[in-house]
C-alpha positions, 0 to 999 in steps of 0.5 A: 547520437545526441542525449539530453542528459540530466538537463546537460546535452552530451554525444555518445556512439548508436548503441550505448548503454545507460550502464556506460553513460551512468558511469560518466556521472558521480553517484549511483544509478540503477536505473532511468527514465528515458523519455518519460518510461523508466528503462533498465541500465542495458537499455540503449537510448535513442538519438535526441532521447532525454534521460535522468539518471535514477539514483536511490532517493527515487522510488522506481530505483528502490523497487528495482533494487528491492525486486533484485534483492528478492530474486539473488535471496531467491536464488541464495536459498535454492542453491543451499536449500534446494528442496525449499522455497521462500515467501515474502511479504510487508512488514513492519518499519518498511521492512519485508518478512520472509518465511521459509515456506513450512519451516521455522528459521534458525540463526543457522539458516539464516547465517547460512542463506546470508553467506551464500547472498553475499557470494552471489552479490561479489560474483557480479552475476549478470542478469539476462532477460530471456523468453520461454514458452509457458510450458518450458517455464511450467517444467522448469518452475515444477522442477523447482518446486514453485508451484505458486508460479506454475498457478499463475502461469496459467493466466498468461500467453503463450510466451513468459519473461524471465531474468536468467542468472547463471543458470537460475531463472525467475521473475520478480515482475519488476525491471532489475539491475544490470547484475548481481553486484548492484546491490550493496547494503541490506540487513538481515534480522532473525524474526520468528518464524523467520527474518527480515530483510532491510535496504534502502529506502527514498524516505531515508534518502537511499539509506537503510531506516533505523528498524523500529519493532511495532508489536501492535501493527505486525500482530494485524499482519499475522492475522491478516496472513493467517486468514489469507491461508485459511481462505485459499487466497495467498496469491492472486491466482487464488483469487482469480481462480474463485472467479471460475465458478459463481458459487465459490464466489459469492462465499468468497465475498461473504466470507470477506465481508464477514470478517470485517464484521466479526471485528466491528463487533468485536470493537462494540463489544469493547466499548460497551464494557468500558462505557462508563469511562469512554467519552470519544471513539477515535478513527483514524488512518492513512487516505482511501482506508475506509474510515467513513464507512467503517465509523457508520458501521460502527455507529449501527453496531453501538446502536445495537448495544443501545449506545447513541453515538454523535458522529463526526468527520474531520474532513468537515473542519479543513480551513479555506484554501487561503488559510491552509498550510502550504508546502515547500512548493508552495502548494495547499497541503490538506495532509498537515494537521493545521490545514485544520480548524483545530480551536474550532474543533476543540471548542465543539467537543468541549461543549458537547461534553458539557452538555450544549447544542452544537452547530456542527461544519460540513465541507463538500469536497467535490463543490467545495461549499462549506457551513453548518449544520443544524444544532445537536446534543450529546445524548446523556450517557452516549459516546462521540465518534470522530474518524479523519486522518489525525483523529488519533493525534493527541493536538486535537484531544490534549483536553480528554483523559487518555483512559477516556478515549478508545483509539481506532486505527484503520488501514488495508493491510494486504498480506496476499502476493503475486506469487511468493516471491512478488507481494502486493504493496498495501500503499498501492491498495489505497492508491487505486482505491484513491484514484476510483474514489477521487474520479467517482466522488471528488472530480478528480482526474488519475492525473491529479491523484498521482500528483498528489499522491507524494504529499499525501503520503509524506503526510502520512508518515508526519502525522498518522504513522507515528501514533499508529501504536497507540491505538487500542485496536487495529482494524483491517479494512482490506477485502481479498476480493476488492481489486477484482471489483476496483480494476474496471474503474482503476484502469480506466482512469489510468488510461486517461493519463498520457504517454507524455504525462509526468504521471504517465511512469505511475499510472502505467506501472498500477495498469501493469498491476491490475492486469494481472486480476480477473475482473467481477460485476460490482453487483456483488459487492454488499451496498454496507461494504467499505469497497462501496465507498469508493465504487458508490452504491453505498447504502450509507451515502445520505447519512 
């Protein structure tokens, strides 16, 4: 057979493996994409196939590598702790936190649990991909004491997938490596209650990233962990199994929403007592967070407090398209600070704060239209809000007093899982909520928020990431109920992208994912929620 290989045709015998063909190349290679679909390194491709072979700067090679490494810590922890089980979830410096389910973990355990992955890995067990029924899986999963799964398997067919491994099954709802040896580099770091676990990343360029502690960012982890536990919806058969009665429901959604509540008046109780030192309320955050809606709850919250907040949104100071920052490939990159009107930005706030009107911009993203708005003043005495991408950036504020601004950092940290085994990425949170606010509001097919989603995200560790622990209050705009709402719309614009898509591998991998939830009527979501501002609804749309 004939194989286009990495832009070089090569022959092979029917029946050869990507393992074999990997070997014929300098690097290393963990999985492919054959035809445009990433297939596993035992896969055999066809005659007349083209494939490029994954090596660990490519994003579907890191997650292949991160779900085998999650299933052999698994597996280390069974075969030394028999009685226990683990649970992974995100953590800070793009590391994932595992907690022995119930216990604290000494750097006994630890070491223990470290020995025995290392001896798996220079095993070189293989991993067989096997098929069982639900009810062989149920016995052997209960056996094991993984109830978490046995829950979720009641939400599949008749049949299950598994990955077996000298005599150990799991799934980690993710292709793996050929075998255990794959996995070379990772690092363990005792972290209280439990451990970190670090491998190698693309933005690293396949290496493992220097770790770098956030005290700030991993305390809303732990809360957003602790309220997940306390409202019964850890994992996502949790959540779908609250769609199986309406009463449980509706509580469920309400008691959602009013978290987010309790934490905006909490931030308005703040600034009420430092009032007479703030002049700016800062709101920034990575793309699809939230920030316009929860900057207008904000605003109503003040407004209680009988503060008269001006509101601003940085979205309405981006530059022409021909005057904007381009990227390495030569595309308009919205994401870097100077695709912004910076001086003009500066000079409105200079002269709101000393007390002039001013004719504030507006940009329309779905016309493109841009002008001004009428003039307006400052009230004496009150506070200026502004919420974008770069709101906490001190380029856009170097003029104002530190002690004068209160710093906001807004983002959708998940802390709820597939089963302990399998979290839910928090980027895929604001990916799906992206694509649904992107088609509703901004014209935007799947295809083209895909696209950009590699610029967004390099944007974001350039310019929001790295001011993250300067805020004065990290709010969660997570809802544990949000993608039972966003999967109908979700899904139907992912399946606008083709099969022969360069976009086609993302959007069917995000598919896979919503599949697993139930789906609910989005008339229960509250017109005032921050899930309104990407499904619309929202009672704050003309504001």
């Amino acid at each position: 057979m004939i194989l286009k290989i990495n832009n070089e045709s090569k022959e092979y015998k029917d029946g050869t493996t990507l393992e074999a063909i990997s070997k014929d190349y300098e690097g290393s290679f963990f999985a492919a994409k054959v035809n445009n679909r990433v297939r596993e390194l035992t896969y055999s491709p066809k005659d007349g196939s083209t494939v490029q072979l994954l090596d660990l700067t490519e994003g579907n090679s890191i997650r292949i590598y991160q779900a085998t490494l999650r299933y052999i810590i698994a597996m280390a922890l069974h075969n030394v702790y028999p009685n226990e089980n683990i649970r992974f979830s995100n953590s800070i410096s793009m590391s994932l936190f595992a907690k022995i389910v119930g216990k604290t973990t000494t750097k006994d355990m630890l070491e223990k649990l470290e020995k025995e992955v290392n001896r798996i890995i220079a095993e070189d067990y293989k991993f067989e991909r096997k098929t069982y029924s639900i009810e062989e899986m149920k016995e052997y999963y209960k056996n094991l004491g993984y109830m978490d799964k046995v829950e979720n398997l009641e939400y599949r067919g008749e049949n299950v997938h598994v990955y077996e491994c000298n005599g150990y099954r799991n799934y980690m709802y993710s292709y793996m490596t050929p075998s255990s040896g794959y996995i070379k580099e990772f690092k363990f770091i005792l972290y209280y209650p439990g451990f970190m676990i670090q491998f190698p990343r693309k933005e690293a360029k396949g290496y493992i990233p220097q770790f770098i502690d956030e005290p700030n960012f991993l305390k809303t982890l732990a809360r957003a962990n602790k309220w997940a536990t306390i409202t019964d919806s850890e994992n996502i058969s949790h959540i779908n199994k609250k769609c199986e009665d309406y009463d449980e429901l509706v509580k469920y959604i309400g008691v959602c929403e009013t978290r987010q509540n309790h934490d905006i008046e909490e931030i308005g109780k703040r600034v009420e007592e430092n009032i007479d030192d703030l002049r700016l309320i800062a709101i920034a955050g990575p793309s699809s967070s939230g920030k316009t809606t929860f900057s207008k709850r904000l605003e109503i919250e003040l407004l209680s407090r009988n503060i008269h907040p001006l509101r601003i949104s940085l979205d309405n100071y981006y530059l022409d398209e021909k005057d904007a920052i381009r990227d390495e490939e030569g595309k308009v990159d919205w994401e870097h600070i100077e695709s912004l009107n910076i001086s003009l930005f500066k000079e409105n706030i200079t002269d709101f704060l000393n007390g002039k009107e001013v004719c504030l911009p507006y940009f329309d993203f779905q016309t493109r239209e841009k002008g001004f708005m009428k003039p307006v003043k400052l009230e004496k005495d009150s506070v200026i809000i502004i919420e974008g991408i770069h709101a906490l950036n001190s380029i856009l504020t170097d003029s104002i007093p530190k002690e004068n601004i209160f710093k906001i950092y807004i983002v959708p940290l998940i802390q709820r899982n597939i089963d302990n085994h399998n979290p839910i990425s928090i980027t895929d949170i604001r990916l799906v909520r992206r694509i649904v606010r992107d088609k509703n509001f901004r014209n935007t097919t799947a295809y083209k928020t895909l696209s950009s989603w590699k610029s967004v995200r390099n944007g974001e560790r350039k310019w929001i990431y790295p001011n993250m622990e300067q805020a004065d209050f990290i709010f969660n705009s997570e809802l544990g109920y949000e993608l039972l709402v966003l999967k109908k719309y979700g899904m139907e614009s992912l399946h606008e992208v083709g099969y022969d898509s360069d976009q086609f591998i993302n959007a069917n991998r995000i598919l896979k994912f919503l599949k697993v939830y139930r789906s609910i009527d989005d008339n229960l979501v509250p017109n005032n929620s921050i899930l309104r501002e990407f499904i619309g609804g929202s009672v704050f749309k003309d504001i």
